[in-house]
matplotlib code that plots the C-alpha trace (Angstrom):
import matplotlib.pyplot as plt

x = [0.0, 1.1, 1.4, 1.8, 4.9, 5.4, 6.6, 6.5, 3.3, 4.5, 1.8, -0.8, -0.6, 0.1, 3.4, 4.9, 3.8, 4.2, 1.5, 1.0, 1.1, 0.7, 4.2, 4.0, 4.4, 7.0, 9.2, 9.2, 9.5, 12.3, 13.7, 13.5, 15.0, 17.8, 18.9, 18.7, 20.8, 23.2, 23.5, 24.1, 26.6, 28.6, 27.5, 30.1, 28.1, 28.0, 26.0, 26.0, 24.7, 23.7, 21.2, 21.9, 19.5, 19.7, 19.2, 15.6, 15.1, 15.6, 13.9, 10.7, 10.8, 10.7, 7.7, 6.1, 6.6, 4.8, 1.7, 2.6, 3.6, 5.6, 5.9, 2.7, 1.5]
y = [0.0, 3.7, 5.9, 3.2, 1.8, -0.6, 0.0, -1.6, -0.7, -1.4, 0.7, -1.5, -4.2, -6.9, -8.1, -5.7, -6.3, -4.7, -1.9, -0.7, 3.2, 6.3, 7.2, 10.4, 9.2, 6.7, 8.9, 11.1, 8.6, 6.9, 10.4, 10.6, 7.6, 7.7, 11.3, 9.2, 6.1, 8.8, 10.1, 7.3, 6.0, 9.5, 10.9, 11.8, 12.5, 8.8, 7.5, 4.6, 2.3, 5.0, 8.0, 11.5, 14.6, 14.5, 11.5, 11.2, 14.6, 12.7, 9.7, 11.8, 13.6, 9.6, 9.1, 12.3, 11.4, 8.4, 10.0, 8.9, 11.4, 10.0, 13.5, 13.3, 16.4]
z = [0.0, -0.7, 1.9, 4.5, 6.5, 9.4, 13.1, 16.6, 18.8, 22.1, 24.3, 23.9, 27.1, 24.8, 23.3, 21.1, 17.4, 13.6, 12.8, 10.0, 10.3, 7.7, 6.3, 7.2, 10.8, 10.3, 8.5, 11.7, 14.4, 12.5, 12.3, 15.7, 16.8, 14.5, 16.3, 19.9, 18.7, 16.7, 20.5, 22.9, 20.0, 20.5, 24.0, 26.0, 29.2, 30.2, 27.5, 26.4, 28.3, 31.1, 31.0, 30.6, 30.0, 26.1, 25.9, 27.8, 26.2, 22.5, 23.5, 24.9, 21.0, 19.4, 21.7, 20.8, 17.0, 17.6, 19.2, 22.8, 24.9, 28.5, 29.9, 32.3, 30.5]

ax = plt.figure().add_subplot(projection="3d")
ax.plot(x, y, z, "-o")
ax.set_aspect("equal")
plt.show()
């Protein structure tokens, strides 16, 4: 299908499956995660393996990309 892509929904209470989503969103939360593996590869502020500011701060912008805010707001 056009338009369409595939990606882990996780938020569900189930085990984590394929979805298919709109591209439109895909492209962004793949965009997303990208930036906060590019960081925890490169971070020199403990990452990897440990958590640092940017990092929570990149991972909250995957989750917003996929719809599913973590904030609490």
């Amino acid at each position: 299908m056009r338009g369409t892509g595939w990606d882990w929904a996780d938020n569900s209470g189930s085990a984590p499956h394929l979805q298919r989503i709109a591209n439109a969103t895909a492209s962004r939360s793949a965009e997303a995660y990208r930036a906060y593996v590019t960081h925890g590869a490169n971070c020199g502020d403990g990452c990897p393996g440990k958590r640092c500011a940017t990092g929570d701060e990149l991972w909250q912008a995957y989750e917003d990309a996929k719809g599913r805010s973590t904030s609490g707001a």
